[in-house]
N, C-alpha and C positions, 0 to 999 in steps of 0.2 A: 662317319661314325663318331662324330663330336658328343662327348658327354658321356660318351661310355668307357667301363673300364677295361683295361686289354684283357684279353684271356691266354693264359698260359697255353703251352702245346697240349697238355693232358686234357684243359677243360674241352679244348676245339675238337681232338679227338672224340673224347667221351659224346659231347655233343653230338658230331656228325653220325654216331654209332647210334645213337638216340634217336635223331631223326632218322634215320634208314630203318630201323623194327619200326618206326612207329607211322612208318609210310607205309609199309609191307601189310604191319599189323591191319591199318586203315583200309586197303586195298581187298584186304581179306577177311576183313573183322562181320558177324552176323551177330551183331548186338541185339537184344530180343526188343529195346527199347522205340515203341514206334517215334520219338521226336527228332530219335537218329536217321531216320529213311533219309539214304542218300549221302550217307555218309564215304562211300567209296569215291565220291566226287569232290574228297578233298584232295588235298596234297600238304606235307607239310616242307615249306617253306626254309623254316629256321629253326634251329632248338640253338637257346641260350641257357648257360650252366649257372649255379653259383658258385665262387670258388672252392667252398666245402662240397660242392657236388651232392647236396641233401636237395636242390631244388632244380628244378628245370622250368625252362618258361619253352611252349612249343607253338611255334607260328602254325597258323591252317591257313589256307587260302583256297577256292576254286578252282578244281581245273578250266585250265579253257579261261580262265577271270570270268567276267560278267558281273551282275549284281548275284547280289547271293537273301533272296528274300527270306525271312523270318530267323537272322542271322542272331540274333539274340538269344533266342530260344534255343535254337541248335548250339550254341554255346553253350550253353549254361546246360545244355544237356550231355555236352561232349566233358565240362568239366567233370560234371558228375559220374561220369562214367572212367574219371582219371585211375579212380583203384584199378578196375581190370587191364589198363593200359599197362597201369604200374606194374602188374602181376606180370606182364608181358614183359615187361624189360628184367625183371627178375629172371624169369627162365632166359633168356638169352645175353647177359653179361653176367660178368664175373665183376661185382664191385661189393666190398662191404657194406655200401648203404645203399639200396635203389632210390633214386631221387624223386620227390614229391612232383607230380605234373601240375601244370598248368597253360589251360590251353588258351589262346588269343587269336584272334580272327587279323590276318594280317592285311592291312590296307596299302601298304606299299607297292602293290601293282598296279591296283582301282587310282593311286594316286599318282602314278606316271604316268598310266593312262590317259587321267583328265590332264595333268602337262602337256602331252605329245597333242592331243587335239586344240589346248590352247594357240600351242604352237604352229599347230596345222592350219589357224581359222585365218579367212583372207586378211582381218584387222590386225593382225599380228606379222602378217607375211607383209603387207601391204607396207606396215612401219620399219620394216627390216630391209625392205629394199628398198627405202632411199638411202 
């Protein structure tokens, strides 16, 4: 985690309470929006705070991983759909300010993925055992 700044115990708390409704939410959510179909096939991953707690950054990922086709669009329509999320974390915490979302498509799995199969391929095993 080089480059990042630490987060106090409150912000990891708040976080992980963040991500947990908004995996549920996900899970459960009937958005009338059709560029959301298929939206229960996310997960989220990660919510990072800031340390005013006015913003949130929220990882998504696939379940299962895979490629995730038309991952642009379904973004930018998941952003868009951030107020009703927001309204959702309003009724289930108690915080003076509910923090502004923001959703991201996290690549982090797709890219240890493609590691472990570098690693996996004979020209890499082949150089590793002499």
């Amino acid at each position: 985690m080089a480059g990042q700044s630490v987060q106090n115990q409150r912000q990891l708390r708040i976080a992980e309470q963040i991500r947990h409704i908004l995996s549920a939410e996900i899970r459960e959510c009937q958005l009338s929006d059709p560029a959301l179909d298929g939206l229960n096939t996310l997960t989220v991953s990660e919510v990072r705070i800031s340390p005013d707690l006015k913003n949130a950054t929220a990882y998504v990922t696939k379940l299962g991983g895979g490629s995730f086709e038309g991952k642009d669009g379904f973004m930018k329509a998941l952003n868009g759909a951030s107020a009703y999320f927001r309204k959702c974390l309003a009724q289930e915490m108690d915080l003076r300010y509910t923090p502004r979302l923001n959703f991201v498509y996290d690549k982090s799995f797709a890219e240890a993925s493609q590691i472990d199969a570098l690693l996996s391929s004979d020209k890499v095993r082949r150089d590793t055992q002499k």
